[in-house]
C-alpha positions in Angstrom: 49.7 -39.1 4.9 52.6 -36.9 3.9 56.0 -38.5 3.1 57.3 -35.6 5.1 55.2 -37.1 8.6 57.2 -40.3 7.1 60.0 -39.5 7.3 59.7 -37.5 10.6 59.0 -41.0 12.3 60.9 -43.4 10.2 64.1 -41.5 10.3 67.4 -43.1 8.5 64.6 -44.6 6.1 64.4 -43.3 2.6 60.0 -43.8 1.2 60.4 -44.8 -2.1 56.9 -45.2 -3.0 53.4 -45.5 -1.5 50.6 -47.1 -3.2 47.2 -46.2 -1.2 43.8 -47.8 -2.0 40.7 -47.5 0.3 41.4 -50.6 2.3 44.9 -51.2 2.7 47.9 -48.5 2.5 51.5 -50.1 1.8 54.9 -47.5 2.0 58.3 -48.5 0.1 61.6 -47.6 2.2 64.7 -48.7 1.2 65.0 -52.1 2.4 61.1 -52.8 3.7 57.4 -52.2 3.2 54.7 -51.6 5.7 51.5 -52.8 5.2 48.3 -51.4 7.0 44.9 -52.8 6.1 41.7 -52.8 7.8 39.7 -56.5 7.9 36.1 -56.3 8.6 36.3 -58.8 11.7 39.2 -57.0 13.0 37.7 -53.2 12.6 34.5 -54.9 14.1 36.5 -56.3 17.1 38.6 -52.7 18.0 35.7 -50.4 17.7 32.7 -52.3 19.5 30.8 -53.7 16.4 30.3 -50.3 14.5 30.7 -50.8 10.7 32.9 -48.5 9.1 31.0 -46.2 6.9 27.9 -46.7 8.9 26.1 -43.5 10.0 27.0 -44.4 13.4 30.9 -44.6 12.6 30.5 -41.4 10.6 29.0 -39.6 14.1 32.1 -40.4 15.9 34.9 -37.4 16.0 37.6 -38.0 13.3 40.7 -39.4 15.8 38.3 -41.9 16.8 37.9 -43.3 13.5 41.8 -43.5 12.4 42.1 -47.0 11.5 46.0 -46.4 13.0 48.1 -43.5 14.3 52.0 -43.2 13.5 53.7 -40.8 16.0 56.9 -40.6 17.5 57.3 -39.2 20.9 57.7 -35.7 21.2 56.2 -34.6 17.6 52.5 -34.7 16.5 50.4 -37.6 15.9 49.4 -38.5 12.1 46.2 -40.3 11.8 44.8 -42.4 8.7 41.1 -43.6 8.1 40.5 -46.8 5.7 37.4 -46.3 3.9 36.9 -50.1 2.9 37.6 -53.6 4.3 40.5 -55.2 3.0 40.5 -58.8 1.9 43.3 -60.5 3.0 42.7 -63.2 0.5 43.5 -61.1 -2.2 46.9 -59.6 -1.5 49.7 -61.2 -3.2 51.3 -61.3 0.2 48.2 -62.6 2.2 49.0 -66.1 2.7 52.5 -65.6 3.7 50.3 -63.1 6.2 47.9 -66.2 7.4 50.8 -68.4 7.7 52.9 -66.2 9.9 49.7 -65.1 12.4 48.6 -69.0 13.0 52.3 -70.3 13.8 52.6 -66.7 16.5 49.0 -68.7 17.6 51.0 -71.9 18.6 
């Protein structure tokens, strides 16, 4: 993922810095970081039980494997594909993550 497709869709942002592993993906702007990650339970959930890396997941066309798209209307889509699980448990960040996703639960 290009800091150019960046900074075609976050626009007024400045990247800063990116640091990409196999399981999770995190870009610096200015004044906030995304996060994307890919959980097993939650890749298993969105793509009908087929484990990523499996020979069955590696048979499906490459848009259908992006673990998420950024796009912003009117310009072309950019695709990423996590090639691991990410464990929550182990970001620095995740319990502030499992704190804020049970109190959106109720």
């Amino acid at each position: 993922m290009s800091s150019e497709a960046l900074s075609d869709i976050f626009t007024g942002k400045r990247l800063r810095s990116s640091d990409i592993s196999p399981g999770s993906i995190a870009f610096h702007f200015d004044e906030v970081v995304l996060y994307g990650f890919a959980t097993e339970d939650y890749h298993l959930f969105l793509h009908d039980g087929v484990a990523l890396g499996s020979g069955e997941w590696l048979e499906q066309a490459g848009a259908a494997r992006d673990s998420f798209m950024l796009f912003s209307p009117g310009r072309e889509a950019v695709g990423y594909e996590f090639s691991e699980y990410f464990d929550l448990k182990s970001a620095p960040w995740g319990a502030h993550y499992f704190s804020a996703q049970e109190s959106s639960l109720g």
